[in-house]
N, C-alpha and C positions, 0 to 999 in steps of 0.2 A: 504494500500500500504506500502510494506517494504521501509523503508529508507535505502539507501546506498550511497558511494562517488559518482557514476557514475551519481545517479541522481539529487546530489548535485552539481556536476561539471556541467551537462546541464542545470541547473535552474542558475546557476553564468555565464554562456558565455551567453545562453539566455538575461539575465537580462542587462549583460554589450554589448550586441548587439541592445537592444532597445532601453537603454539609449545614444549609441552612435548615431543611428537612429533619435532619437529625436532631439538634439543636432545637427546633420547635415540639416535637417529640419530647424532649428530654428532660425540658423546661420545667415539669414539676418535679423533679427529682431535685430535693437543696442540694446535696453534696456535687453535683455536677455544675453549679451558678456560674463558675468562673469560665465552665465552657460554654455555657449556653446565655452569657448577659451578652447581647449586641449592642453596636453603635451605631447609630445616624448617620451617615454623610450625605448632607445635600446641597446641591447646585442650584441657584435660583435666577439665573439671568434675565433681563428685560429691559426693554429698549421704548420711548415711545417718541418717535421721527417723524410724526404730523403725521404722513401718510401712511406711515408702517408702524405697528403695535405688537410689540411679541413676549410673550412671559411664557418662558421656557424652563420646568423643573424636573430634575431628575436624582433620587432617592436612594440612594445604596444602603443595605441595613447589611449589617458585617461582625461576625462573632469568632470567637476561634476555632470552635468547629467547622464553618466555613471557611478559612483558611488552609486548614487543615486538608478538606476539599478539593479547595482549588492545590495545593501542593501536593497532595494524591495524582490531580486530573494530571497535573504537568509530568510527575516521573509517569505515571501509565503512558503519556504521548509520546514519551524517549522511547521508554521501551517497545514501543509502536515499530 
């Protein structure tokens, strides 16, 4: 199988979709908190140029299980 970005990009959302997955699962278990408390990151750009108006927001929610994830997805790609 050819390696490329596209399937680099699907093996990193994959990865950080399971680890998010896991992690929301997990969430009532106290002794696990420290892997499953997430954080925030967001982007909120907006412009407004008389003729042109744009509010553009995008939301990353990011815990260490989903890291985790995504460092899983990246060695499974090598090993690809």
């Amino acid at each position: 199988m050819k390696k490329n970005i596209g399937i680099l990009l699907l093996f990193l959302l994959l990865g950080w979709l399971t680890g998010a997955w896991i992690a929301k699962a997990l969430e009532p278990v106290q002794a696990l908190s420290f892997l499953t408390t997430s954080t925030m990151i967001k982007w909120s750009p907006h412009a407004n140029l008389d003729i042109l108006v744009y509010d553009f927001t995008i939301q990353m929610k990011l815990s260490l299980l989903s890291l985790i994830g995504i460092i899983v997805s990246v060695w499974l790609y090598r090993r690809l």
